[in-house]
C-alpha positions in Angstrom: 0.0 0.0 0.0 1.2 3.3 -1.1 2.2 6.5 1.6 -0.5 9.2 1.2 0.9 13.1 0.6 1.1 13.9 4.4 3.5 11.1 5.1 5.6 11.1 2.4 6.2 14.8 2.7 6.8 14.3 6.3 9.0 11.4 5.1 11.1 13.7 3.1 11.6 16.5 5.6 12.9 13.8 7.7 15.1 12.4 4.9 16.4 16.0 4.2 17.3 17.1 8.5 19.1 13.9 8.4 21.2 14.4 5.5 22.0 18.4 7.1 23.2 16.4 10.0 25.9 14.9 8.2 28.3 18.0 7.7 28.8 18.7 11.0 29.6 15.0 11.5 32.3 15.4 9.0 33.8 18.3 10.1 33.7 17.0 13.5 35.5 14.1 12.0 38.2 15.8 10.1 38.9 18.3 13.3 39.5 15.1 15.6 41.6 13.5 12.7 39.4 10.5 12.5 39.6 11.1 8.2 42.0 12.6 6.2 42.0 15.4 4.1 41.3 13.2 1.0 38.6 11.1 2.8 36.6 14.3 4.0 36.7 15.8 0.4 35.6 12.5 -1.0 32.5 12.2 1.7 31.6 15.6 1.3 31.3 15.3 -2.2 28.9 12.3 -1.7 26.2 14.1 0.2 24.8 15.6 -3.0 24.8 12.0 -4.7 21.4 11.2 -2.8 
Protein backbone atom coordinates (compact mmCIF):
# COMPACT_ATOMS: atom_id res chain seq x y z
CA UNK A 1 0.00 0.00 0.00
CA UNK A 2 1.24 3.31 -1.08
CA UNK A 3 2.16 6.50 1.61
CA UNK A 4 -0.50 9.17 1.23
CA UNK A 5 0.91 13.05 0.59
CA UNK A 6 1.09 13.90 4.37
CA UNK A 7 3.52 11.15 5.10
CA UNK A 8 5.64 11.10 2.36
CA UNK A 9 6.24 14.85 2.71
CA UNK A 10 6.81 14.34 6.28
CA UNK A 11 8.98 11.36 5.10
CA UNK A 12 11.06 13.72 3.08
CA UNK A 13 11.59 16.46 5.62
CA UNK A 14 12.93 13.78 7.72
CA UNK A 15 15.06 12.42 4.95
CA UNK A 16 16.37 16.01 4.16
CA UNK A 17 17.27 17.05 8.53
CA UNK A 18 19.15 13.87 8.41
CA UNK A 19 21.24 14.40 5.49
CA UNK A 20 21.99 18.42 7.06
CA UNK A 21 23.23 16.38 10.01
CA UNK A 22 25.92 14.86 8.17
CA UNK A 23 28.25 18.00 7.73
CA UNK A 24 28.81 18.66 10.97
CA UNK A 25 29.60 14.98 11.51
CA UNK A 26 32.25 15.41 9.04
CA UNK A 27 33.78 18.32 10.06
CA UNK A 28 33.69 17.03 13.49
CA UNK A 29 35.54 14.10 12.03
CA UNK A 30 38.17 15.77 10.08
CA UNK A 31 38.91 18.34 13.26
CA UNK A 32 39.50 15.13 15.65
CA UNK A 33 41.62 13.49 12.70
CA UNK A 34 39.40 10.45 12.52
CA UNK A 35 39.59 11.07 8.24
CA UNK A 36 41.97 12.61 6.16
CA UNK A 37 41.97 15.40 4.10
CA UNK A 38 41.26 13.24 1.03
CA UNK A 39 38.59 11.08 2.77
CA UNK A 40 36.61 14.31 3.98
CA UNK A 41 36.74 15.81 0.37
CA UNK A 42 35.61 12.50 -0.97
CA UNK A 43 32.51 12.21 1.68
CA UNK A 44 31.64 15.63 1.30
CA UNK A 45 31.28 15.34 -2.18
CA UNK A 46 28.92 12.34 -1.73
CA UNK A 47 26.15 14.10 0.24
CA UNK A 48 24.79 15.61 -3.01
CA UNK A 49 24.80 12.03 -4.67
CA UNK A 50 21.45 11.22 -2.80
Amino acid sequence: MGQSYPEFKRFVGYAIRSLAEVIPCLYKAKMHNYNSEEQFTVNYKLRFCV
